[in-house]
N, C-alpha and C positions, 0 to 999 in steps of 0.2 A: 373565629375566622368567619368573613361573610361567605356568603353563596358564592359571591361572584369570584372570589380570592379561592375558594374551593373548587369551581370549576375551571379557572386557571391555571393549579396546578394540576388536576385531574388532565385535563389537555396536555401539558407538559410533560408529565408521565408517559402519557399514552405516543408522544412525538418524542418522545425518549426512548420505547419501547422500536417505535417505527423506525427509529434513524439506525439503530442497534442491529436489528432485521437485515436492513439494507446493506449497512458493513459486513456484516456473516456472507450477505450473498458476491459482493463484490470480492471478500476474500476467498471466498469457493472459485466464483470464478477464476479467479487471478490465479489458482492452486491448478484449477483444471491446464487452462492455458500455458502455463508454466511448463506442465506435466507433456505437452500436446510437442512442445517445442525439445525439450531432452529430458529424459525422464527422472535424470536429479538436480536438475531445476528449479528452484524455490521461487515462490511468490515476488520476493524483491527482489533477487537475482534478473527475473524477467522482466519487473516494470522497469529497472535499470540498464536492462538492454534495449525494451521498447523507446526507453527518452533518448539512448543515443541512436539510435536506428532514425526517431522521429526528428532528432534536435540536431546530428554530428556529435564530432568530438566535443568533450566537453572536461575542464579540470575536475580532480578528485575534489578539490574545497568545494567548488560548484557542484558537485554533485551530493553529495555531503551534506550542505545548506540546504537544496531542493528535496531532500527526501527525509532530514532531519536524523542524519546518522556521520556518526564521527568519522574523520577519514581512514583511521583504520578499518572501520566495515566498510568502507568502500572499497578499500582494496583487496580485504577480503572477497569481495563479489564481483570487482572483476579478476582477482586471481581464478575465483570456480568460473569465470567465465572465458576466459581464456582456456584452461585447464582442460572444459568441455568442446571446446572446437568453434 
């Protein structure tokens, strides 16, 4: 392996390491806020409420495809959401 293919992945690692970082911190976040809103509130329960709060109504399939979960857990999450008020 050259230097130069050495220090390319050495960087890739290291923005592997960094993007990785950033996901933990986003999902903390999103756990806090969750938590701020009802306190058994889960992290997608809330981004799911934040898209329709920010976007309107919106279909299960649409919502499903935007967050990449089948439409049974969508209905799961808005059954908890309903369910919590």
């Amino acid at each position: 392996m050259s230097t130069a293919e050495a220090r390319r992945q050495a960087a890739v690692r290291e923005l592997e390491h960094e993007i990785g970082t950033l996901l933990r911190r986003v999902r903390r976040g999103l756990a806090e806020r969750a938590v701020e809103v009802h306190p058994e509130l889960n992290p997608t329960s809330y981004m799911l409420l934040v898209t329709l709060r920010d976007h309107g109504a919106r279909r299960a399939a649409d919502l499903a495809e935007l967050f990449a979960l089948d439409k049974g857990s969508v209905s799961r999450v808005v059954h908890q959401l309903v369910g919590l008020g």
